[in-house]
C-alpha positions as CSV (number, residue, x, y, z in Angstrom):
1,X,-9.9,24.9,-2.7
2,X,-6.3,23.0,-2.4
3,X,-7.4,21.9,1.0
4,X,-11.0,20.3,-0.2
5,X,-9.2,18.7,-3.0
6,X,-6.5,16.9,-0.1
7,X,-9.6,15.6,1.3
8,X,-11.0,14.4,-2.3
9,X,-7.6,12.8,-2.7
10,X,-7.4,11.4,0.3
11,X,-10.2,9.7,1.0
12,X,-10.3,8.8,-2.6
13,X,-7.4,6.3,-1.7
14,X,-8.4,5.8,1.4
15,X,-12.0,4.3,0.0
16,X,-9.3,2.3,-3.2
17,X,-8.0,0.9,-0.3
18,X,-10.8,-0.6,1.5
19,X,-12.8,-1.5,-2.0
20,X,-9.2,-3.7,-2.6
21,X,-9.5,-5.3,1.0
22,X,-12.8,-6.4,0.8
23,X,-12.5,-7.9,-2.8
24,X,-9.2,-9.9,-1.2
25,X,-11.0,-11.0,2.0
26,X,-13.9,-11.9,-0.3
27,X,-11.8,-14.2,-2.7
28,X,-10.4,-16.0,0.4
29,X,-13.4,-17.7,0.8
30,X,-14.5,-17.8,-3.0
31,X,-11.2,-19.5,-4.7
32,X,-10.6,-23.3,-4.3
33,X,-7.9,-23.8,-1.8
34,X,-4.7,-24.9,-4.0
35,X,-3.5,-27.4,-1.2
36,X,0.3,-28.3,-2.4
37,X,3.7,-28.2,-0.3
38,X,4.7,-24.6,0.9
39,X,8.3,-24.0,2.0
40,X,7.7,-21.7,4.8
41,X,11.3,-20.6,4.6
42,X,10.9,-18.9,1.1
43,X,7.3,-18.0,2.5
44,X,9.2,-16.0,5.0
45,X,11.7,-14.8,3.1
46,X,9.1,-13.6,0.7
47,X,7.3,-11.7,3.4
48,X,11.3,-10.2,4.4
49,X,11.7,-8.8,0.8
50,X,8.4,-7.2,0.8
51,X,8.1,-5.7,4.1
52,X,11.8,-4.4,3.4
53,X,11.2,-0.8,3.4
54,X,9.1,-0.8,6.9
55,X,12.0,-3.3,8.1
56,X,14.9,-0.7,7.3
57,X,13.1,2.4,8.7
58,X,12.4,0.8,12.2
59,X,15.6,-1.0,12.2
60,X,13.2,-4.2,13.0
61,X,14.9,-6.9,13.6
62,X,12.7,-10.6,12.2
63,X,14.5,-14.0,13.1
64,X,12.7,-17.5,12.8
65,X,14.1,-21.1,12.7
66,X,14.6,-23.4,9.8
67,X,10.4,-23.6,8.7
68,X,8.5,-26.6,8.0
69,X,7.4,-27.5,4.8
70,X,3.4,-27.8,4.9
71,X,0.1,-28.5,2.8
72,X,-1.5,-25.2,2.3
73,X,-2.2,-22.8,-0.3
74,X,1.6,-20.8,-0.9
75,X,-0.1,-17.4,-1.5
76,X,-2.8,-17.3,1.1
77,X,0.2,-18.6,3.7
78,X,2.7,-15.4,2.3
79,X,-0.6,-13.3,3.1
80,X,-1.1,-14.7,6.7
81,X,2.6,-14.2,7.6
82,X,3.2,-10.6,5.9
83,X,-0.3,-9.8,7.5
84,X,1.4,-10.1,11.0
85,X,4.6,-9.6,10.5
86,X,3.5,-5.9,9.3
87,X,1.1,-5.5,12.0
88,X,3.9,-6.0,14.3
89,X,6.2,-3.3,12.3
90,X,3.2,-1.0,12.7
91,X,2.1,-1.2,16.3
92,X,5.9,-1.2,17.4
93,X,5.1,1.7,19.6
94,X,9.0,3.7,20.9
95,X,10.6,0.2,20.9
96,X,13.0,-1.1,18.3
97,X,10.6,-4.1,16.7
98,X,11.4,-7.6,17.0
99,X,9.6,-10.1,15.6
100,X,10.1,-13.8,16.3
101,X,8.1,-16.6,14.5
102,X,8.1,-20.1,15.4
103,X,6.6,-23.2,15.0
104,X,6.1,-26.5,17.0
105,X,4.7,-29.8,15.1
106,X,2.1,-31.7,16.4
107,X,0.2,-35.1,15.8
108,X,-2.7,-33.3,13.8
109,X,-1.2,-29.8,12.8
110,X,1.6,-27.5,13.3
111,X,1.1,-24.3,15.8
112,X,3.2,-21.2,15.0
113,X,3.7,-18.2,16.8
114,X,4.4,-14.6,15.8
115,X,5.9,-12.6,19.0
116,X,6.3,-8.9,18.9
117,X,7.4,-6.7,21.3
118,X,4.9,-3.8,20.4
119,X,2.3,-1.8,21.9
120,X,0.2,-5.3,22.3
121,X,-3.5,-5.4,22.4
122,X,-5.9,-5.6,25.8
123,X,-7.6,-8.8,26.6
124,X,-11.5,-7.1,26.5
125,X,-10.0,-6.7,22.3
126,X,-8.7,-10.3,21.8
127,X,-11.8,-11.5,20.2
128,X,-13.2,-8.5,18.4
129,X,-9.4,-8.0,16.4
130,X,-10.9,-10.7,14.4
131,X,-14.0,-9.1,13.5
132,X,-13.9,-7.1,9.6
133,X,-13.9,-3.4,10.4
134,X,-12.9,-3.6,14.0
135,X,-10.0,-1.3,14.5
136,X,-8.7,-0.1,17.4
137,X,-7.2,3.1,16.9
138,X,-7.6,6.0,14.8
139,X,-7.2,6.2,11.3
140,X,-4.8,9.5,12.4
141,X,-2.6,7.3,14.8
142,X,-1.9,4.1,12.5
143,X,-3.3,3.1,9.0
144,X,-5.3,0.4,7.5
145,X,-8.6,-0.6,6.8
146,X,-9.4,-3.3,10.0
147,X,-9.7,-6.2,7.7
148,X,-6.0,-7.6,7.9
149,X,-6.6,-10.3,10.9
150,X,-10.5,-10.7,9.4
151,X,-8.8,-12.1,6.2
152,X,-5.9,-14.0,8.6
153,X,-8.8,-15.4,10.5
154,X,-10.6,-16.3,7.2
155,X,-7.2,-17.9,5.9
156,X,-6.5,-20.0,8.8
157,X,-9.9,-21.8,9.2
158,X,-9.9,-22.7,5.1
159,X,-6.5,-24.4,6.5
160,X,-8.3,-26.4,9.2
161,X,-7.0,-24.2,12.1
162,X,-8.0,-22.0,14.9
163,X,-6.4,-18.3,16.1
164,X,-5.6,-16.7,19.1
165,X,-3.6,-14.1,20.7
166,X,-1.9,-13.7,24.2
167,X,-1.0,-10.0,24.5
168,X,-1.4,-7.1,27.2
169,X,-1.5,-3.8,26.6
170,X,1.9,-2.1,26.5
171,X,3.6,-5.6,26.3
172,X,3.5,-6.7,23.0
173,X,1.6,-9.9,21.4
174,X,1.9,-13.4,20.4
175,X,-0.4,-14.4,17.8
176,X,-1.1,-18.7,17.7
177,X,-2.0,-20.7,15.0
178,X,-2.6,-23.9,13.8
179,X,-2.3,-25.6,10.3
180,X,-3.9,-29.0,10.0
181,X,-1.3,-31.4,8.2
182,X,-4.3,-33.6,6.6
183,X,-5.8,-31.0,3.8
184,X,-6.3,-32.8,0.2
185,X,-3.9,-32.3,-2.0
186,X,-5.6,-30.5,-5.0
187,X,-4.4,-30.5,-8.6
């Protein structure tokens, strides 16, 4: 009887889980984009503090230069980063993680970069990561609902962007993308 009641339990929170992923991916696309200046350093910072706990127990170590400050909806930008930076903390693999954002500004938008030295990701999965649901590993090996990089994805295009990966397996992954510098300002 204990033993049915784990699996209640469990996939009780696993279900609270994915009912409170879909209801954020859905929002994404339902809330008007508040477009004001976002300090990606305090982003970033933000994103530090609240991925502390993974960042102590891998000894990860996240570094990124003095950030840009951008047009773009604060909170949807601290979900984008904390999105990949915990990706990155969770498919580490037997490596120490590093993470290393950065950013490059160009004439219509900035392009960042999230490098990880984790397990990476095959090329035949560089388009489908996008996809709500896709996951591609057991629930048993790593956790989460494969809606993350849907809701990244969904993020990044309200922004005017595009995003991509470079990654082979067992090599870790770089994750691109843009911001477009000429979103309206809303009040």
């Amino acid at each position: 009887a204990l033993e049915f009641i784990e699996f209640a339990v469990d996939g009780t929170k696993r279900m609270r889980k994915l009912i409170d992923d879909l209801l954020e991916y859905s929002r994404v696309g339902s809330r008007g984009s508040n477009y004001v200046e976002c300090d990606l350093n305090e982003v970033l910072s933000n994103v530090v503090t609240n991925l502390e706990m993974p960042i102590k127990e891998t000894g990860a170590k996240i570094t990124y230069p003095e950030m840009p400050v951008i047009l773009a909806d604060v909170s949807q930008m601290g979900q984008v980063f904390q999105n990949l930076v915990g990706n990155a903390l969770k498919f580490k693999g037997e490596k120490t993680p590093q993470v290393n954002i950065d950013f490059k500004e160009n004439e219509n938008d900035f392009l960042f970069s999230v490098k990880d030295n984790g397990i990476g990701i095959a090329k035949e999965y560089h388009d489908r990561i996008f996809i709500i649901f896709q996951r591609l590993h057991s629930r048993e090996e790593y956790e989460g609902t494969g809606i993350g990089l849907a809701v990244v994805k969904k993020i990044i295009e309200q922004h005017g962007g595009k995003i991509w990966l470079e990654s082979d397996e067992g090599k870790g992954a770089t994750f691109f993308f843009t911001i477009k510098k000429n979103l309206q300002q809303q009040n």
